[in-house]
C-alpha positions, -999 to 999 in steps of 0.1 A, spaced: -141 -430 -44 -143 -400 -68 -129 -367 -57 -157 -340 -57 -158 -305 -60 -167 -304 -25 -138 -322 -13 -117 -298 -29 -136 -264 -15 -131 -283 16 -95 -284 15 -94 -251 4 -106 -237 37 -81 -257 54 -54 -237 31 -45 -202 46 -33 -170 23 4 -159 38 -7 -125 27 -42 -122 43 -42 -149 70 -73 -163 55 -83 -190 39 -88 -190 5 -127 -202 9 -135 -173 31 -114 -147 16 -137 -152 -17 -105 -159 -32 -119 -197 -47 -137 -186 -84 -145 -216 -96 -135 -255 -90 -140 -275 -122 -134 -317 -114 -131 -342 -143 -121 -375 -155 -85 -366 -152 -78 -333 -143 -86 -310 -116 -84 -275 -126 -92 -244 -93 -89 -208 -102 -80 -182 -78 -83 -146 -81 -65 -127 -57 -81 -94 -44 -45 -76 -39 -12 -74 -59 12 -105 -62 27 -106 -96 56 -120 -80 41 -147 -57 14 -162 -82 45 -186 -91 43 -199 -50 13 -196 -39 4 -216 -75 21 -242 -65 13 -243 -26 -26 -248 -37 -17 -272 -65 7 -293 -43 -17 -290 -18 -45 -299 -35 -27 -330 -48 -21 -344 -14 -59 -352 -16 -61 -366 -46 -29 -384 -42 -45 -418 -29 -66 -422 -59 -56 -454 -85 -51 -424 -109 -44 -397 -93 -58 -363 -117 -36 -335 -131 -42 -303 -109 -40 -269 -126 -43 -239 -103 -51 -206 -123 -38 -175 -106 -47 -139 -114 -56 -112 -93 -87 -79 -94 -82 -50 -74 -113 -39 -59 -127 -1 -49 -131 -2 -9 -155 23 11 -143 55 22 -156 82 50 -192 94 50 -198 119 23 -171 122 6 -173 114 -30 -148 88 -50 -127 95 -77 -137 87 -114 -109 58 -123 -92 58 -89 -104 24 -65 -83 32 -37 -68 62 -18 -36 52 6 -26 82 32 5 82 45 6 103 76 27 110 112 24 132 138 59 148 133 80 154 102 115 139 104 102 103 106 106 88 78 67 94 62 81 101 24 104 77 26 73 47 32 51 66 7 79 62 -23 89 27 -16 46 16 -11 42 33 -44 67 15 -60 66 -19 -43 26 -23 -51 35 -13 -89 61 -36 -86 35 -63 -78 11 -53 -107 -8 -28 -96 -16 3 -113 -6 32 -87 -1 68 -86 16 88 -61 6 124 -52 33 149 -30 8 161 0 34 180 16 29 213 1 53 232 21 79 204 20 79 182 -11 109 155 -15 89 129 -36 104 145 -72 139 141 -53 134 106 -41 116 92 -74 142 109 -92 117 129 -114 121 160 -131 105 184 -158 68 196 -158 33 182 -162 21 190 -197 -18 189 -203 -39 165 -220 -61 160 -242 -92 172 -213 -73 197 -209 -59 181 -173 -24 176 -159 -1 147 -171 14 134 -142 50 120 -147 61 87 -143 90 64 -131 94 30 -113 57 25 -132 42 52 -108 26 82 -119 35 112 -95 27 143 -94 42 172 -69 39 211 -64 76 209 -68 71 203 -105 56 241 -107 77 264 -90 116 271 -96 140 251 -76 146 268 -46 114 289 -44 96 288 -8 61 279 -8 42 296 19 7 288 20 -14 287 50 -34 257 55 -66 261 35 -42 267 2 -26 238 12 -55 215 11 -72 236 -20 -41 228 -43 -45 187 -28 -78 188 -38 -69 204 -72 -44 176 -78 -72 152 -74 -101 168 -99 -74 183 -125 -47 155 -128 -57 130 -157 -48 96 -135 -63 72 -154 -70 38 -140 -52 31 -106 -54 6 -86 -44 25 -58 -35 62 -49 -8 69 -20 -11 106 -8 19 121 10 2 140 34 22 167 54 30 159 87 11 169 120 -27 173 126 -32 214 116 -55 224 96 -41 212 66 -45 178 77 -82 180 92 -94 196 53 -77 167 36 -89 140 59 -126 152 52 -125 158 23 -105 135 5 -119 101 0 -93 80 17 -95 40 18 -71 36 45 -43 55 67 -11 38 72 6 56 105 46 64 103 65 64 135 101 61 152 103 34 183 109 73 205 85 83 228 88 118 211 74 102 178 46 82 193 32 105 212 27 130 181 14 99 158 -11 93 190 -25 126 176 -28 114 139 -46 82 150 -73 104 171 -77 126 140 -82 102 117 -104 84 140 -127 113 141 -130 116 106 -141 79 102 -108 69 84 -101 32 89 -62 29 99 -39 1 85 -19 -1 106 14 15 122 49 14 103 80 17 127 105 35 110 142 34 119 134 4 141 174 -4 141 206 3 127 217 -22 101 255 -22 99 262 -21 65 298 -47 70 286 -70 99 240 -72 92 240 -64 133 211 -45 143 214 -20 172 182 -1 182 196 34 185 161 51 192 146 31 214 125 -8 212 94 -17 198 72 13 206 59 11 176 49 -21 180 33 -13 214 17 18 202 -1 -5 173 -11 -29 203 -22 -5 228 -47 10 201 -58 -21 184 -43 -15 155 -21 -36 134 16 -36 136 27 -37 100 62 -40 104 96 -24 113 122 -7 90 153 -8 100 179 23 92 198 15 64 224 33 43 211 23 12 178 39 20 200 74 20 217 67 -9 188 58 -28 167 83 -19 193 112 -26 196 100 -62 164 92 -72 164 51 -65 139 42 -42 154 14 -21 125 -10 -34 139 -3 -72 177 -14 -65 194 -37 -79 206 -57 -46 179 -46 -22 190 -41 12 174 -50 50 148 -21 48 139 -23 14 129 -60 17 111 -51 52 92 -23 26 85 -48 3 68 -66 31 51 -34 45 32 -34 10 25 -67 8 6 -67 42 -12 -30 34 -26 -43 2 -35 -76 16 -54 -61 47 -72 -39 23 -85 -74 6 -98 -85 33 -121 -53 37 -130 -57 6 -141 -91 4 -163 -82 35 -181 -52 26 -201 -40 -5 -180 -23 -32 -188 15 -35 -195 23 -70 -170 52 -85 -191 84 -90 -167 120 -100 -159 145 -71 -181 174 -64 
């Protein structure tokens, strides 16, 4: 008996994404499904970032899809075509998109200290590092450390529009206040400046295309925070926290704010989840045990992993090396890697079940 298209679609729902946790049928992931004499050929466009997987999951369809066919007197050649198309996702009510930009990642916490910069570098520079097209804007005014830890310096020249240049490293293009005032130099805004020069980073830097935009934002829910979250259009929150009761009780407040403002949240990140001896790999949880983990529970939300302290994190971050761009990648940079992996995947999945807002410019 002949091998029909069917039979392949078929087997194709019985196949499940590692990123997504769908099937490859439902996730809208199955393009087209050609069957002929003597060769099967399926092609798969993925919704999120996996320049380095298309190698395995290629082959776990094709060898998969084989299995069926294997019975056959002559068995067909299967080809599996892999590429992948970044989609814009909905945002709050009112709040206009960005001309070029698809999606808008906020990083936030309820408390500085946590480890919210430190996610924001390494998801910027994991999701490029999977082929997306990202940028990365410093949100914390008052505070900025993302020149530091992407080991960026100089100043934003305009462009042809007459817009800001951002810089780029690590294939990310950041921009930060830090790149305008003397090394140094206190900045002491109160909260509507703060959220008038985010906004002004939005409209007046010349981004481009981007697959995705992670904003920085300053930590706690003031006034700052509350502007931003209304008025920027925001795809998704991803919540940073320490396993301490401390932590999750500020983040609880992050959650409620975005919440109010119609923000759809990620998921939580635990940060500093464990120590990772850097001689013996042991793990001992200094600040506590899966509250994070419990605090993503309790609220419904998705637990989207735990980073463990690690020195290499430090080291990286005080010389410009994110610990997702090091040579020999270390316990919490492959458990970032991870982090971006599942963020960008969850945000498929939206996608693929909701109607794609067209881009229109910001007011």
């Amino acid at each position: 008996m002949a091998i029909t298209e069917a039979d392949i679609q078929t087997r194709l729902r019985a196949l499940i994404d590692p990123n997504t946790g769908k099937d490859f049928v439902s996730g809208k992931a199955v393009k087209k499904i050609q069957v002929g004499a003597g060769d099967v050929v399926v092609d798969i466009q993925l919704g999120y970032p996996a320049k380095t997987q298309h190698d395995h999951l290629r082959k776990m369809i094709a060898d998969d899809v084989a299995k069926l066919t294997a019975q056959l007197p002559n068995p067909p050649r299967v080809t599996v075509n892999m590429s992948q198309k970044i989609t814009s996702h909905s945002v709050q009510r009112g709040v206009k998109l960005i001309p070029g930009v698809k999606n808008i990642i906020a990083v936030a916490s309820g408390k500085g200290g946590v480890g919210k910069s430190t996610v924001s570098v390494n998801l910027a520079v994991a999701l490029a590092q999977a082929g997306a097209s990202v940028g990365l804007l410093d949100g914390d005014i008052t505070g900025p450390n993302i020149p530091l830890m992407m080991g960026i310096e100089g100043q934003p020249k305009a462009s042809a529009n007459n817009k800001i240049t951002p810089l780029e490293r690590y294939g990310v293009k950041t921009i930060s206040i830090q790149f305008f005032v003397p090394e140094g130099q206190p900045i002491v805004w109160r909260g509507p400046l703060v959220g008038g020069a985010i906004q002004q980073f939005l409209r007046d830097v010349e981004w481009g295309e981007l697959d995705y935009l992670v904003i920085d934002l300053p930590p706690g829910t003031s006034d700052a925070q509350l502007t931003l979250a209304q008025a920027v259009p925001i795809s998704g929150a991803v919540l940073v926290t320490t396993p301490q009761e401390v932590s999750l009780s500020d983040v609880t407040k992050a959650l409620a704010m975005f919440q109010r403002m119609s923000v759809p949240v990620l998921g939580v990140v635990e940060n500093m989840t464990a120590f990772a001896c850097p001689h013996c790999g042991e793990l001992t949880e200094i600040f506590g045990r899966g509250g994070g983990e419990r605090f993503a529970a309790k609220h419904g939300l998705e637990y989207l992993g735990g980073v463990p302290l690690d020195i290499t994190v430090r080291q990286g971050g005080d010389v410009g090396v994110p610990a997702v761009a090091q040579r020999e990648p270390g316990p919490a940079a492959r458990a970032l890697t991870a982090v971006a992996q599942t963020v960008a995947a969850r945000m498929s999945v939206r996608a693929a079940t909701a109607e794609t807002r067209p881009l229109i410019s910001i007011s």
